[in-house]
N, C-alpha and C positions, 0 to 999 in steps of 0.2 A: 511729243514733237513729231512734225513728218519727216520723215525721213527721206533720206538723198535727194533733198534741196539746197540751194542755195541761196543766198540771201544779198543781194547788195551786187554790187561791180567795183574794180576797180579800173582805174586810166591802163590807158596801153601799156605803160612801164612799169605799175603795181604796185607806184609810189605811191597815189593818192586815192583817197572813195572819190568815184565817181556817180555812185546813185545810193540811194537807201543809207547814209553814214550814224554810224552808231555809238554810244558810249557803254564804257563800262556800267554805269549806270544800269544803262539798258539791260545790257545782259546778265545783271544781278537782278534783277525785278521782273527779268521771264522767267528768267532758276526760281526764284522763291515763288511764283506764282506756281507754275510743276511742280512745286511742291508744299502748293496747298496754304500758301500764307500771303496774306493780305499786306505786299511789301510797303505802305501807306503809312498799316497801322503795326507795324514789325518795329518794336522798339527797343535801344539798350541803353543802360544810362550810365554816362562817361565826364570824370569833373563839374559835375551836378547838373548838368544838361540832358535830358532825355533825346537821344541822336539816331538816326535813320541810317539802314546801311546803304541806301539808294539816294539819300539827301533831298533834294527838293529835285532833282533831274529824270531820275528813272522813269520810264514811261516800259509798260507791258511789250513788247514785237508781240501781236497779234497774227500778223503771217506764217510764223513758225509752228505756231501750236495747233496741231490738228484739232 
């Protein structure tokens, strides 16, 4: 990752994203990418369902990774 950056803004009062807003998702699917796993095809199987831990949302933050 690079390091001492920041990522995203919030509104003046630091209630709301103002630019860049992210989900968990997201930030599950740049950890497993650091660490070298294809969050896509990253699979576990749960009440006979083969299930994602990123679901159909996660998208890589590209910006972050050096």
């Amino acid at each position: 990752m690079k390091g001492g950056t920041s990522y995203g803004a919030s509104d003046e009062f630091g209630f709301e994203v103002a630019e860049n807003p992210l989900t968990l998702y997201d930030f599950n699917a740049t950890i497993l990418r650091l660490m070298v796993f294809d969050h896509e095809r990253l699979t576990y199987y749960h009440n006979g369902l083969e299930r994602r831990l990123t679901v159909v949302h996660g998208r890589v933050i590209e910006d972050v990774i050096a």
